[in-house]
N, C-alpha and C positions, 0 to 999 in steps of 0.2 A: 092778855089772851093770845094774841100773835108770837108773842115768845114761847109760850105756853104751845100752842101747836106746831111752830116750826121745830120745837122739840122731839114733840112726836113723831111727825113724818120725817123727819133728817136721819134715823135709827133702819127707817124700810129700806130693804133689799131687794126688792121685784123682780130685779133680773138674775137673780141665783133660786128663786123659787122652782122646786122640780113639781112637776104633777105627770101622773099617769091617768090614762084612759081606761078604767073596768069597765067590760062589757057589760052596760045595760045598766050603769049607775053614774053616768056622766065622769066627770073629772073630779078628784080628789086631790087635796094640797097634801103631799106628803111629807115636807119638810122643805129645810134650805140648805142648799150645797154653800161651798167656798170655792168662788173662783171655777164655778160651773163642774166642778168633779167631784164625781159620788163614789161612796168607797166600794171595791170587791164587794161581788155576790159569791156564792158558794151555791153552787145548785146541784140537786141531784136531777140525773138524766134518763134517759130512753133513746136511743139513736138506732134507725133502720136507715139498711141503705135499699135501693131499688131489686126489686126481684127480676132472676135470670127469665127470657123468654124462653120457648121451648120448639123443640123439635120434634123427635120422633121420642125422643126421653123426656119428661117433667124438667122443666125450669129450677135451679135452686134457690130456695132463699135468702134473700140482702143480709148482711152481716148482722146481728141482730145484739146490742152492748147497752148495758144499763146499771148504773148503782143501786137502786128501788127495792130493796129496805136496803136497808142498811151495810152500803158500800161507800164506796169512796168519791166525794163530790169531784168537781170541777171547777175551781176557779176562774170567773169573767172579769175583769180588770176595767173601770171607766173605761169609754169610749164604747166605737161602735166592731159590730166583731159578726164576721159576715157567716151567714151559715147557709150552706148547700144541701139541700134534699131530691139525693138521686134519684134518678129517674127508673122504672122498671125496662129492662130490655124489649127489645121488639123478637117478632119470628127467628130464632136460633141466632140469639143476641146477647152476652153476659147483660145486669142490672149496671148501673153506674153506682161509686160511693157514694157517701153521706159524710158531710166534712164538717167539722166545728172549728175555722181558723184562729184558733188560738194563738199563742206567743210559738208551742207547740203543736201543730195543726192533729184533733184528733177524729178520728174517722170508723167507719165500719165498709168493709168491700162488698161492693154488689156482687147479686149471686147467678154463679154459673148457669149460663146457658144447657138446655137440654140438647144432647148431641141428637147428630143429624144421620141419615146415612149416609149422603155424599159431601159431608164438610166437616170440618174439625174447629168446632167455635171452642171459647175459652168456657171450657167446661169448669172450671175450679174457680172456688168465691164464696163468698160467707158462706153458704153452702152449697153443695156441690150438684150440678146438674144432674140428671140421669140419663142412664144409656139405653143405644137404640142398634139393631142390626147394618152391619158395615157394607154397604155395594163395591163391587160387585155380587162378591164370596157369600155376603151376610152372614160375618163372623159375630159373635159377640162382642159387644164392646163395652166397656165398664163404665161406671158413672162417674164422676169428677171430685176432687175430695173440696169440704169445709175447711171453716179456718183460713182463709188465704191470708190473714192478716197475722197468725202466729200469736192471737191473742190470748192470754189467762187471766178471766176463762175462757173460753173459747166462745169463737160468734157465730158457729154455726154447727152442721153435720152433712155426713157424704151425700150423696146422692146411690142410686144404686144401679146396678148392670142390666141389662134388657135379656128375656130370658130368650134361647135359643129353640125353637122346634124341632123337633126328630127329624123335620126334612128343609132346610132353611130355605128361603128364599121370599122374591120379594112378595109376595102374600101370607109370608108365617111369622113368629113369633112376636112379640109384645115389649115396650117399653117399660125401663123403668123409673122409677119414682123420684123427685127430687127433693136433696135435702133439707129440713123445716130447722127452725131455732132451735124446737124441744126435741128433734130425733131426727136417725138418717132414714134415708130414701127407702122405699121397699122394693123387693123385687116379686111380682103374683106369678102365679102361673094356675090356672092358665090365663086369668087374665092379666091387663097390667098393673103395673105397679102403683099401689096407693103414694101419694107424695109424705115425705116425713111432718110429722107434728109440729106445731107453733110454738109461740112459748107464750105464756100467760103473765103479764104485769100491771101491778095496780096503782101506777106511779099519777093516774091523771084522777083517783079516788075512789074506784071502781075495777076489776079483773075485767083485761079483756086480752083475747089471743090474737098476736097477729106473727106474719110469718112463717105463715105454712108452705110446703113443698107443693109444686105443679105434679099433678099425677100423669103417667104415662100414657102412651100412645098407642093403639092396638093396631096390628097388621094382616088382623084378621078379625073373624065375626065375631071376637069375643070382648068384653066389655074393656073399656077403658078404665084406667086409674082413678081412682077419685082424689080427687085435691085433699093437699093435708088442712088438719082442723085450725084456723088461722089464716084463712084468704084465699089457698093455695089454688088455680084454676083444676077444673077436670079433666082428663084425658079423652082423646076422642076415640070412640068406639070401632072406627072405622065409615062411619055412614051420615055424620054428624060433625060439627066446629069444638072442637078445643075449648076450653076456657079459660081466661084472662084471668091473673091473678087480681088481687082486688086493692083498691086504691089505696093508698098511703097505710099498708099492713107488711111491703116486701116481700109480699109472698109471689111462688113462681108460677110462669104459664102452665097450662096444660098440654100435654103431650101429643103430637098430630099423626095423621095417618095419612096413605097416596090419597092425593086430590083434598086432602084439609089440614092445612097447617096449624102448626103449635101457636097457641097461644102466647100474648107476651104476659110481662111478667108486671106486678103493684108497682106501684112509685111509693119511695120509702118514706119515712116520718123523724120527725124530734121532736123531743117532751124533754122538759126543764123546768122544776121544782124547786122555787124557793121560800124563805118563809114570810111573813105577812107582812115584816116592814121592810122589805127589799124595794128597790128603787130601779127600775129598771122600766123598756116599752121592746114592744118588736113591730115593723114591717113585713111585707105591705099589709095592708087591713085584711086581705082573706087568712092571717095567720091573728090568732088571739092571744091574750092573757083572759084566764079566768080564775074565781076565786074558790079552793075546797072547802064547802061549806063546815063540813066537821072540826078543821084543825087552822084554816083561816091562810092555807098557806098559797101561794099565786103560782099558776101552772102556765106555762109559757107552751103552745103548741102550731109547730113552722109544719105545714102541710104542703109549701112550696119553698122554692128558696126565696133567705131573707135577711136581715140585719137586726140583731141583738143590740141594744142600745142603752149604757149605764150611766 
């Protein structure tokens, strides 16, 4: 009987055993590595980068890249693989990126800042800020373009130009809109400009829009832009605060007026998609894995930054 069981226990490997944590089902034994390395994942993605804050123009929206249906995965390689989730800009502030440090680090650009009328922030970024009247003069000044990352397809759309009044100055004309994932900026008149559209994806099991434009900023008594559809903040009407783009969707501030400033801009997101025997965990504990009920496959969602671990 002692031979008989030293048989048995002499075969265990304990310490190549991998287990993951599913929310809200304790630990599961998912198998056993060799020598502690588990092979490539393949995932599909969602990556936002941080939305632009704003100024007297809409904020633009964080770079907004994704494979979800049916694009081209990403390969994760064993080991740990640090992922950054940019942050949204502050008052006439571009977004920060959103970085996936791979072998090849890949990313999406935070999105331009809504110009100002006495400062020239970095208007251009996943999409493009919108524009506001220029002091002294209050010339018109145009919005910031999408795409700063030169991507195809593309991660964003422009922003749009502030419209000028038949008599300019600094009580007249209106901001404009900044650019969203699904479209660019708009320019109203006579109010300001609505922020561009979001873009819709249903990579976590469900459509949801995130990534909308900050709407512009009015310089007068007429309304403000409204945020694009996908987080984007409101513009301020002139008598009233801006709105903040909305948390981890990259979408941009809302546009400000004298005496209330622009809104800032969302703090971006990542989503990573793979299938139900992947082997993988992420830090720290406010980012999850969850599991889609219908197809069984494990959704990986960093809401701050964090570490991918294979």
């Amino acid at each position: 009987m002692r031979d008989l069981k030293n048989k048995l226990t002499s075969g265990k490997n304990t310490k190549n055993t991998k287990t993951r944590k599913i929310k809200g089902f304790g630990y599961q034994v998912l198998g056993f590595g060799a020598g502690g390395s588990n092979p490539p994942v393949d995932f599909d993605f969602l990556i936002i980068a941080g939305g632009g804050g704003a100024a007297g123009g809409g904020g633009g929206a964080g770079g907004f890249r994704t494979s979800f249906p049916g694009g081209t995965k990403l390969t994760f390689e064993s080991g740990n693989t640090p992922i950054t989730v940019g942050g949204g800009g502050s008052t006439n502030a571009a977004g920060n990126d959103t970085v996936l440090a791979l072998g090849t680090p890949f990313e999406s650009s935070g999105g331009g800042a809504g110009i100002g009328a006495n400062a020239d922030p970095t208007t251009n970024g996943g999409s493009g800020g919108g524009g506001t009247l220029r002091a002294p003069c209050f010339a018109q000044r145009t919005g910031g373009s999408g795409n700063a990352g030169g991507y195809t397809p593309p991660e964003g759309n422009n922003g749009a130009p502030a419209i000028n009044a038949a008599n300019p100055g600094p009580t007249s004309g209106t901001g404009g809109g900044g650019g969203g994932a699904g479209g660019a900026g708009n320019t109203g008149n006579p109010n300001a400009g609505p922020g561009g559209n979001g873009a819709a994806n249903s990579i976590t099991g469900s459509s949801v829009t995130r990534a909308g434009g900050g709407g512009g900023g009015a310089r007068t008594a007429s309304s403000g832009g409204s945020g694009g559809p996908g987080g984007g903040g409101n513009g301020s009407p002139g008598s009233s605060s801006a709105g903040s783009g909305t948390t981890n969707t990259g979408s941009g501030g809302g546009g400000g007026a004298p005496g209330n400033p622009g809104g800032s801009g969302g703090s971006g997101l990542v989503v990573l998609r793979a299938p139900g025997t992947s082997t993988f965990s992420v830090t720290p504990g406010t980012n999850t894995v969850t599991t889609d009920p219908g197809t069984g496959d494990l959704i990986a969602t960093f809401t701050v930054s964090g570490v991918l671990k294979i």
